[in-house]
KEKE-3310 file (N, C-alpha, C; in steps of 0.2 Angstrom, whole numbers, plus 5000, padded with zeros to 4 digits):
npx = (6108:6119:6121:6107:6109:6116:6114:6102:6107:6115:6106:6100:6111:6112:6100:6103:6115:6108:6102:6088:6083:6085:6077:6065:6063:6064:6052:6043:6043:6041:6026:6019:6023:6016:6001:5999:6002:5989:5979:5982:5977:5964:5947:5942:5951:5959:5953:5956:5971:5974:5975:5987:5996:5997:6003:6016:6027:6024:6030:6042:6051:6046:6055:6067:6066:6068:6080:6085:6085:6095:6101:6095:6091:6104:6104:6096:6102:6109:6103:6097:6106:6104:6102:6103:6094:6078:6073:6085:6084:6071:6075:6083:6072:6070:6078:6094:6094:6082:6084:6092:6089:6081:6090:6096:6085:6084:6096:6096:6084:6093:6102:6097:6093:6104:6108:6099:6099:6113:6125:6140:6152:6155:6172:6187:6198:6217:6224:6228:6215:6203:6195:6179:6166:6169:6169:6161:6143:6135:6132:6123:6114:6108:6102:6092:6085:6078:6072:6064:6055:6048:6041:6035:6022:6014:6008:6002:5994:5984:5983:5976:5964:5955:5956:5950:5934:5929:5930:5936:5944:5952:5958:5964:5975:5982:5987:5996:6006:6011:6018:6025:6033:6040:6047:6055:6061:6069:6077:6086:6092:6095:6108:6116:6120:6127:6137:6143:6149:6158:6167:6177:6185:6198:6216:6229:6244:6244:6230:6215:6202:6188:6172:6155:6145:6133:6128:6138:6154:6167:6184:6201:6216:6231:6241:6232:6228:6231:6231:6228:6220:6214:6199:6187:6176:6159:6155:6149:6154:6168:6169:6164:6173:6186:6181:6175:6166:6149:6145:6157:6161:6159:6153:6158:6155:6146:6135:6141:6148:6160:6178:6189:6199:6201:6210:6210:6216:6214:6217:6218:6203:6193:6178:6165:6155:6139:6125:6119:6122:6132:6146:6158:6173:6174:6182:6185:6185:6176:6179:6173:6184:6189:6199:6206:6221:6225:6225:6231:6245:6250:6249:6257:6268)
npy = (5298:5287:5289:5286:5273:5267:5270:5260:5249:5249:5247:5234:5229:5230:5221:5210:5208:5210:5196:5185:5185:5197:5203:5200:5204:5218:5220:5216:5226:5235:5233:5234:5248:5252:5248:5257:5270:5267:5267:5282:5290:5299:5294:5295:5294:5282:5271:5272:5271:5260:5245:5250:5251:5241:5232:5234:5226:5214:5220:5222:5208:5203:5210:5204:5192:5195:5198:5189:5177:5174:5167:5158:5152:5149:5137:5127:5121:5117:5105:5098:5086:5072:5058:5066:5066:5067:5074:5084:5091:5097:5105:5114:5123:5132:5144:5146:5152:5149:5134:5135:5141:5132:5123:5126:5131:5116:5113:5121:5116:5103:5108:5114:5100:5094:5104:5102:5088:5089:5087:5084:5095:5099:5096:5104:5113:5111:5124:5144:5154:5164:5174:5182:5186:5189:5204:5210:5213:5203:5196:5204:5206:5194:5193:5204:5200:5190:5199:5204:5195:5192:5203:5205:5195:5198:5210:5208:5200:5209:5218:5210:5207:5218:5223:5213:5203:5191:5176:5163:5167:5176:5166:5158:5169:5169:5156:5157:5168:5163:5151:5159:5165:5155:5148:5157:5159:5147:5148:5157:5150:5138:5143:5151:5138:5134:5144:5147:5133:5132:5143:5152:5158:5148:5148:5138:5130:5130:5134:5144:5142:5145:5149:5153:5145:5139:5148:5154:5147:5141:5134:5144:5141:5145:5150:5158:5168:5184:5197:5206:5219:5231:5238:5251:5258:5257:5239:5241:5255:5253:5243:5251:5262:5256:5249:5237:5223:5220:5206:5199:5198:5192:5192:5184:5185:5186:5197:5208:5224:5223:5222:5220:5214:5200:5198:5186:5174:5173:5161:5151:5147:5146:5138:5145:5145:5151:5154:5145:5143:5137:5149:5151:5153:5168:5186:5192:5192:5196:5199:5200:5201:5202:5207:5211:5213:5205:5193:5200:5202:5190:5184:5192:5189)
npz = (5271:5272:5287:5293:5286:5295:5309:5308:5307:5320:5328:5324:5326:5341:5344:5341:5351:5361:5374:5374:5387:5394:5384:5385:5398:5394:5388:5398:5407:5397:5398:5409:5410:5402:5406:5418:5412:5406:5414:5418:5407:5402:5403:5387:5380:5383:5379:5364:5364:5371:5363:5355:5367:5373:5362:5359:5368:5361:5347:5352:5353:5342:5333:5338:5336:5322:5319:5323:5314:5304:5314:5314:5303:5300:5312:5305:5295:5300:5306:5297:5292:5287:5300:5312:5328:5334:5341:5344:5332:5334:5345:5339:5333:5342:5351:5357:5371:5378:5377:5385:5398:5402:5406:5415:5426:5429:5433:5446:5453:5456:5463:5476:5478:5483:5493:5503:5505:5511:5504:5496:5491:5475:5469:5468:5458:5462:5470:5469:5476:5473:5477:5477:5484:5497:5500:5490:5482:5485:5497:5501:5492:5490:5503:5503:5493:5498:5510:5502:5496:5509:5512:5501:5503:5513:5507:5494:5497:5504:5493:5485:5494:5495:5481:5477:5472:5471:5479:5474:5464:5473:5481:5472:5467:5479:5482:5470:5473:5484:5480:5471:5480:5486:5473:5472:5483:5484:5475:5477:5491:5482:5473:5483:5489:5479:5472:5488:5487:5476:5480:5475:5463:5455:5454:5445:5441:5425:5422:5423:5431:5432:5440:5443:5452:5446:5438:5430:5423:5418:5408:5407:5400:5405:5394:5386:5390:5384:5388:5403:5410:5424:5425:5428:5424:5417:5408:5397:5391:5392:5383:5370:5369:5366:5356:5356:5351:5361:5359:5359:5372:5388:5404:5421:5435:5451:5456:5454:5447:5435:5438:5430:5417:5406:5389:5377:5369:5350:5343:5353:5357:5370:5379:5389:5400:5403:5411:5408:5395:5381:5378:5363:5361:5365:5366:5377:5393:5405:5424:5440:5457:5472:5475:5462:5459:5463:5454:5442:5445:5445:5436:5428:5434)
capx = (6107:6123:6119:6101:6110:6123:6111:6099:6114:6116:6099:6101:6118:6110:6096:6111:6118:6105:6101:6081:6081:6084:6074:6058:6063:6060:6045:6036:6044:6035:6019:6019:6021:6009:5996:6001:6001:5982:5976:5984:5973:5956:5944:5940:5955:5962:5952:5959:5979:5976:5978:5995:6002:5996:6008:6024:6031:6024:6034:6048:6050:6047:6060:6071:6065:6067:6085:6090:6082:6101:6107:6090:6092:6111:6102:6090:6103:6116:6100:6094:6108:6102:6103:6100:6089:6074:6074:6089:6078:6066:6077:6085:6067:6069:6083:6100:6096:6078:6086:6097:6088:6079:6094:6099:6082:6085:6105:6094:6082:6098:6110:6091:6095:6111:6109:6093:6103:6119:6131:6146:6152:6160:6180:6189:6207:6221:6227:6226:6207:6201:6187:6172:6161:6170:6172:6155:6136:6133:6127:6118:6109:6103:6096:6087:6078:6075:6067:6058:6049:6043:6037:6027:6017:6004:6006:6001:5985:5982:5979:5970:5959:5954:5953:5944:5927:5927:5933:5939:5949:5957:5962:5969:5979:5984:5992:6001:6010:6016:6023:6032:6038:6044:6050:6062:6067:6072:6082:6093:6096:6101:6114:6120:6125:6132:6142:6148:6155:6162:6171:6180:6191:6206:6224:6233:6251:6241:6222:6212:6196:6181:6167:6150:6139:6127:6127:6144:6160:6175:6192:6205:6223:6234:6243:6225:6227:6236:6233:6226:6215:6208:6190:6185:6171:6155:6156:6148:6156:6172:6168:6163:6179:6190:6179:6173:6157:6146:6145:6163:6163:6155:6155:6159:6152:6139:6131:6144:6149:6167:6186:6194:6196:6203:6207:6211:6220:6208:6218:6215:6196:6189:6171:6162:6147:6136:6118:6120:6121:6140:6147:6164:6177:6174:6186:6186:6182:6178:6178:6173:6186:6190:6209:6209:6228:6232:6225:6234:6251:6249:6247:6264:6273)
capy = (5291:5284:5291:5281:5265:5267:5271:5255:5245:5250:5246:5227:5224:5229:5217:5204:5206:5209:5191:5182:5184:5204:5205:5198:5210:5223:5217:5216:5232:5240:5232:5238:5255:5254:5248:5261:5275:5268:5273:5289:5294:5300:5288:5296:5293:5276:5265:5274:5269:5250:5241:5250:5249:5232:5229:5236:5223:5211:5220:5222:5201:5200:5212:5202:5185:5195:5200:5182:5175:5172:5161:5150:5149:5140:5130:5123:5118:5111:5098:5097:5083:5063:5054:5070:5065:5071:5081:5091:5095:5102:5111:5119:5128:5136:5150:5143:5154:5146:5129:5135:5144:5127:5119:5132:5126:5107:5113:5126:5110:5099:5111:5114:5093:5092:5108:5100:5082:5091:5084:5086:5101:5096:5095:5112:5110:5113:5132:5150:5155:5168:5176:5188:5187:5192:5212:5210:5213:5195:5194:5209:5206:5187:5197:5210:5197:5185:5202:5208:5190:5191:5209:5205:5191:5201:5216:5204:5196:5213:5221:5203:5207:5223:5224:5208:5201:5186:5171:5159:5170:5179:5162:5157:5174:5167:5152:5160:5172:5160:5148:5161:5166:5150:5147:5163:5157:5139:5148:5160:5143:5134:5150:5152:5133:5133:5148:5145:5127:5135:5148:5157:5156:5144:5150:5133:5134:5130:5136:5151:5140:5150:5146:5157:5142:5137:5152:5153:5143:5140:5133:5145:5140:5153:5153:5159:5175:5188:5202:5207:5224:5234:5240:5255:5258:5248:5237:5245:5260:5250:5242:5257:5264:5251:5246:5230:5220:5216:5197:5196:5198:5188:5192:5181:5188:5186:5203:5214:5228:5217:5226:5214:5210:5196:5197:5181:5173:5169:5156:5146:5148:5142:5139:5149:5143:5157:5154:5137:5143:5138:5155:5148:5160:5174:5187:5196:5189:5202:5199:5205:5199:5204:5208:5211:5214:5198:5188:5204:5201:5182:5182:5195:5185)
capz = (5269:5278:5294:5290:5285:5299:5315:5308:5309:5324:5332:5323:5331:5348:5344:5340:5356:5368:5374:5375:5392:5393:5379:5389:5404:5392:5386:5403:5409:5392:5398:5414:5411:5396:5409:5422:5407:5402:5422:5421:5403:5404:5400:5383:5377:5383:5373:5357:5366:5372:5358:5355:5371:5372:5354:5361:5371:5356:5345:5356:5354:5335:5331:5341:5333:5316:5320:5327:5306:5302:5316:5315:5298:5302:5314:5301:5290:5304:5308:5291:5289:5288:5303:5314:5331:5333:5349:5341:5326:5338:5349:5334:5333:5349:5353:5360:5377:5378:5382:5391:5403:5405:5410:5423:5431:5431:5439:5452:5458:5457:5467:5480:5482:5487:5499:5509:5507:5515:5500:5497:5484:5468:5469:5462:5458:5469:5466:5474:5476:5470:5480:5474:5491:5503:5497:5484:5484:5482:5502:5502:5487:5493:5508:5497:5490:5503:5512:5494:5494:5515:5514:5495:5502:5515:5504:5489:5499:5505:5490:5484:5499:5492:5475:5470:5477:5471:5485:5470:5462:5477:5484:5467:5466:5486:5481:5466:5477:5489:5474:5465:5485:5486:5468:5474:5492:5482:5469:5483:5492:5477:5469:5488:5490:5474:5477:5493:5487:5474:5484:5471:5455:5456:5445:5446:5436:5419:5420:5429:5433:5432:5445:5449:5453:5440:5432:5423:5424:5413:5411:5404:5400:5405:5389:5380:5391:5383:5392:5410:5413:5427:5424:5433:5420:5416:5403:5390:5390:5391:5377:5368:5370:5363:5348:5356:5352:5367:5360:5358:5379:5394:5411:5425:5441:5455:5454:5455:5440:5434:5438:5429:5409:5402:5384:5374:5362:5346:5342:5358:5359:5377:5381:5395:5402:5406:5414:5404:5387:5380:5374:5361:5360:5368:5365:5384:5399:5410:5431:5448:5460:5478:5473:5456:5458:5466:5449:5437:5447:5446:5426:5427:5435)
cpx = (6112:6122:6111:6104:6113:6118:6104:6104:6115:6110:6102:6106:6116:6104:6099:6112:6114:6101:6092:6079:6081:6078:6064:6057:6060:6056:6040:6037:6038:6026:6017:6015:6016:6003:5997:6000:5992:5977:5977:5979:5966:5953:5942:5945:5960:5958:5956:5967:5981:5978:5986:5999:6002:6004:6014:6026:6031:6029:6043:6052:6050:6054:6065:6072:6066:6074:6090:6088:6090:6105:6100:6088:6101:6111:6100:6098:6109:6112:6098:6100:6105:6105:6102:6095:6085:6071:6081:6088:6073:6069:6083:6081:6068:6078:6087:6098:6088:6079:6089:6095:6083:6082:6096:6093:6082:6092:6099:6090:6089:6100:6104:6095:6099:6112:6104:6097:6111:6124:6136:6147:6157:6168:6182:6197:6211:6226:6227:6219:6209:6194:6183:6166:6162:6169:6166:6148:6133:6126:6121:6112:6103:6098:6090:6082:6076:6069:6058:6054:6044:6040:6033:6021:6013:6005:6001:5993:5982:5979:5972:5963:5953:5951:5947:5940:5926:5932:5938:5946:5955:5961:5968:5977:5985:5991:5996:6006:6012:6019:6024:6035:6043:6049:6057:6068:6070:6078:6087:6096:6100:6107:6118:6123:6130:6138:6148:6153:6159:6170:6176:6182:6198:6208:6228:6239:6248:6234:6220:6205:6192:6175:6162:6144:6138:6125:6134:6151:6163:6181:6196:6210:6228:6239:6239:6224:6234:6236:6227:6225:6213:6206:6189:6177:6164:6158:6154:6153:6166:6174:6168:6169:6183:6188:6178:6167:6156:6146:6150:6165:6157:6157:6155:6159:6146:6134:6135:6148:6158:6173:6190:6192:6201:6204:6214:6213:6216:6211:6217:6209:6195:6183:6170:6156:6142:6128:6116:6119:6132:6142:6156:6167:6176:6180:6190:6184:6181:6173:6176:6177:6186:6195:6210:6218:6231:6234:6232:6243:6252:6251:6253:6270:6273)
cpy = (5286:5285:5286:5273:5265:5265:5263:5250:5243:5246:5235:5223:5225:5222:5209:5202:5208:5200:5190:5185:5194:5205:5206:5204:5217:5224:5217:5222:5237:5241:5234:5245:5257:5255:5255:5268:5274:5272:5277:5293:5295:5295:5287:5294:5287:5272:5263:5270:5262:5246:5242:5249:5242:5226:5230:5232:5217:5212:5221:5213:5199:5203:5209:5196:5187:5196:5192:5177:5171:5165:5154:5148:5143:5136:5125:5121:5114:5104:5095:5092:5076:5061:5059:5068:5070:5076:5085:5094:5100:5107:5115:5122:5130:5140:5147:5145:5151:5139:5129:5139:5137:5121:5122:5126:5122:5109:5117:5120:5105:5101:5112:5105:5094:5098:5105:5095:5084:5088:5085:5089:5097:5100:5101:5109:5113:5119:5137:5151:5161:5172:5182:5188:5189:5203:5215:5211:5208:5195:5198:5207:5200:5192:5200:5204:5192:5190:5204:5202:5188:5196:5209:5201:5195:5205:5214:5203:5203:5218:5217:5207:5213:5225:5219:5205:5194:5181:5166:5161:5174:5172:5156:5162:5173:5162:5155:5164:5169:5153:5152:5166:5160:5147:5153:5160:5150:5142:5153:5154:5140:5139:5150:5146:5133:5137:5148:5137:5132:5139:5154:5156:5151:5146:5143:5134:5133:5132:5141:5145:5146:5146:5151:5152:5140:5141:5155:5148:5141:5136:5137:5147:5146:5154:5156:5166:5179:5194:5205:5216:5227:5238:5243:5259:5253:5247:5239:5251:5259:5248:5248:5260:5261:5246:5240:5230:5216:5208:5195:5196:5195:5191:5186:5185:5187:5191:5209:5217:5224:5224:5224:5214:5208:5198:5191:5181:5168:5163:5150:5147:5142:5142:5142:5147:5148:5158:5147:5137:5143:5142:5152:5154:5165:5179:5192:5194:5194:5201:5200:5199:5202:5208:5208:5212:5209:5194:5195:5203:5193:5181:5187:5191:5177)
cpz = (5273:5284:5295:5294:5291:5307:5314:5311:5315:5330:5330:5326:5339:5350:5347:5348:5362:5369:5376:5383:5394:5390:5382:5396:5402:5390:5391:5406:5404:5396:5405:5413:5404:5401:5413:5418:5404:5409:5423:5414:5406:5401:5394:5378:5380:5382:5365:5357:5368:5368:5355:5359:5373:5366:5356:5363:5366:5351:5346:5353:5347:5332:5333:5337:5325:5316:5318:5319:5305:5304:5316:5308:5298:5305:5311:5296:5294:5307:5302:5288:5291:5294:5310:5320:5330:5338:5347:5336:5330:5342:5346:5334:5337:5348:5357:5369:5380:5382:5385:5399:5406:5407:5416:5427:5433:5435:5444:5454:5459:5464:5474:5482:5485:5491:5506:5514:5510:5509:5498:5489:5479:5471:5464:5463:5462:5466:5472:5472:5476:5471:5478:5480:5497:5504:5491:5487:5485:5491:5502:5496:5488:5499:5506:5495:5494:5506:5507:5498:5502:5514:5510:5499:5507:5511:5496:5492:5502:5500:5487:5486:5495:5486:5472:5476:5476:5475:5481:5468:5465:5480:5479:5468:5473:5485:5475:5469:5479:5485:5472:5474:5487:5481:5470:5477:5487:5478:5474:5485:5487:5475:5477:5489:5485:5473:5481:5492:5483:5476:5481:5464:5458:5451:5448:5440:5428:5417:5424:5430:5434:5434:5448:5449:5446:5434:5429:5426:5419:5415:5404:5403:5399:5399:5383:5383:5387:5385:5399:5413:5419:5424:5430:5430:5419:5410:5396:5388:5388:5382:5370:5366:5368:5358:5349:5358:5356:5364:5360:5367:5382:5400:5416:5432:5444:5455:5453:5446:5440:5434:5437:5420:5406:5394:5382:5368:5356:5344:5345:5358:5365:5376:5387:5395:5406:5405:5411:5398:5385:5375:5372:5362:5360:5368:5371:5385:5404:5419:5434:5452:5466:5479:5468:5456:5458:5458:5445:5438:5446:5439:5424:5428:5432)
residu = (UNK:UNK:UNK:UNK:UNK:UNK:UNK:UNK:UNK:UNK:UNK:UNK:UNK:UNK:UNK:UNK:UNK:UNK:UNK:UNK:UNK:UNK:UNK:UNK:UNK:UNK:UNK:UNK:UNK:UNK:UNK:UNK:UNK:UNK:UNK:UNK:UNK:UNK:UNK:UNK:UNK:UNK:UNK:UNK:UNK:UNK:UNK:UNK:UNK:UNK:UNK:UNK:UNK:UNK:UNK:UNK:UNK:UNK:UNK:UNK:UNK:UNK:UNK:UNK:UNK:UNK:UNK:UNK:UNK:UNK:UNK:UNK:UNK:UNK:UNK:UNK:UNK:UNK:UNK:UNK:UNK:UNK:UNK:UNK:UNK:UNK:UNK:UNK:UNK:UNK:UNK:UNK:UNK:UNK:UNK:UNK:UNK:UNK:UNK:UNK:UNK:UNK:UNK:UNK:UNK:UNK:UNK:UNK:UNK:UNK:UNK:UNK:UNK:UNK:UNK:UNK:UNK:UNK:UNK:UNK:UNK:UNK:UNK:UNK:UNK:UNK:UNK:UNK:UNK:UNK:UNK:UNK:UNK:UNK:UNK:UNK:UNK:UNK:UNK:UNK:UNK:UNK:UNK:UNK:UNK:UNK:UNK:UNK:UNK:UNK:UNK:UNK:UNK:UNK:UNK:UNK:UNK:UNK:UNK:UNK:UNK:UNK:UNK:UNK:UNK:UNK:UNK:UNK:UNK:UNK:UNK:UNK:UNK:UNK:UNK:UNK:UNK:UNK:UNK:UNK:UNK:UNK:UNK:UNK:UNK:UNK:UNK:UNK:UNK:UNK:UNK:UNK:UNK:UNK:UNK:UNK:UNK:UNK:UNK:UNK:UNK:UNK:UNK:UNK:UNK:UNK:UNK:UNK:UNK:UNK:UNK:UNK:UNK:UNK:UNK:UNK:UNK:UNK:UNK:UNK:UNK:UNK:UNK:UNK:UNK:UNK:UNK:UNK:UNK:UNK:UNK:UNK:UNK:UNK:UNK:UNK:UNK:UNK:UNK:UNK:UNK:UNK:UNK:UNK:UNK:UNK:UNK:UNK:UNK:UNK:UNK:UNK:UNK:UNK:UNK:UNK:UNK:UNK:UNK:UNK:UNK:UNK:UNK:UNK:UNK:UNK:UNK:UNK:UNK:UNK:UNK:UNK:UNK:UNK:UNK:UNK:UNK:UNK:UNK:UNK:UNK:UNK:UNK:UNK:UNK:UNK:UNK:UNK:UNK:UNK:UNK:UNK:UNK:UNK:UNK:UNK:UNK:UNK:UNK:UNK:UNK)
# end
């Protein structure tokens, strides 16, 4: 019965800490291979299995929403006082990473302007930089997906062409593919200006600046660090291994697995900003740098 209660436990704290947007990955991933699994039955028996594989990726998403009960019950009571506007009552309903992923896209067309408009990058403070691009996947990965979104679109109208007869609905399916090609190419550009301003982390004599674009950035004061890590492991496994809980860590990195980790001091709590949801106190920070040494002798001496 302990082993029971313990291994549920278990599942609800991964719930905890998997975040909304994972969450949906693994939701369309299920659905996927649900469909993919109804095309490989016989036809005698995939009527009997739709409906269920249909339901998985549903309940994948309510388990989630059943999980998260606790922190949208403290939302409702942190609006629930007099004087309260009325678009912070509403956007207590929705899930912290929800608006947040709706901010990202208002910063991702923002950072698209100012890369068209040539404008000039926001001002970093004056320190040692701290690079993640030079020695990272970041460039390869932008190409990877710049090539994925040229090589989908005939492949996409090719199959169009193919499967379906009707002329309305192929040239629907036509323009949808070349809007979510374009929504891609728009979103590389914007993460690549944003980036390249950036250009790395700054340690200046009182803060580490934290800077990957739009999708996280911090300021924190080097006497909040208490001690300085290389990571030769993933993060899980790390964790794992030193009894620490994934919500209690954030990454700061482009795409690369982090060789670096921060841990902090609770007393100071910093904010992190990561994909535009503001994570308070986090109690490890964990990196990808270029020279994790350089920062780990930097913070020694």
């Amino acid at each position: 019965m302990a082993a029971a209660s313990m291994k549920f436990r278990e599942r609800i704290d991964w719930l905890h800490e998997t975040n909304w947007l994972t969450m949906f990955g693994y939701a369309w991933v299920t659905l996927i291979c649900g469909h993919l699994l109804l095309f490989a039955l016989p036809d005698a028996a995939a009527p009997h299995f739709k409906r269920p594989l249909l339901l998985l990726p549903l309940l994948l998403l309510v388990a989630k929403d059943l999980a998260s009960a606790p922190d949208f019950a403290r939302r409702m009571r942190r609006v629930a006082r007099p004087g309260t506007a009325w678009s912070t009552r509403l956007g207590a309903l929705l899930p912290p990473e929800f608006l947040a992923l709706i901010k990202l896209d208002r910063a991702m067309w923002r950072s698209l302007s100012c890369w068209l408009r040539r404008a000039t990058p926001p001002v970093r403070p004056h320190g040692t930089v701290l690079t993640y691009t030079r020695q990272g996947a970041y460039s390869t990965v932008l190409a990877l997906a710049m090539c994925a979104v040229l090589i989908e679109l005939p492949i996409d109208a090719m199959i169009a062409s193919l499967l379906i007869d009707n002329p309305r609905a192929r040239t629907v399916l036509h323009v949808m593919s070349v809007l979510s090609a374009l929504y891609t190419l728009a979103w590389v550009a914007a993460d690549r200006w944003q980036v390249r301003a950036a250009g790395g982390h700054v340690l200046t004599d009182e803060v580490l600046d934290l800077s990957v674009g739009i999708r996280a950035f911090g300021s924190i004061p080097l006497n909040a660090i208490e001690h300085c890590e290389r990571v030769a492991e993933p993060r899980d496994k790390w964790c794992k291994r030193h009894g620490v809980a994934l919500r209690d860590t954030v990454v700061v990195s482009p795409f690369d697995a982090p060789n670096l980790v921060l841990r902090l001091d609770p007393a100071q709590p910093v904010t992190i900003t990561y994909y535009q949801f503001e994570k308070t106190g986090p109690r490890y920070v964990f990196l990808y740098l270029d020279r994790p040494e350089q920062l780990a002798a930097m913070l020694v001496d």
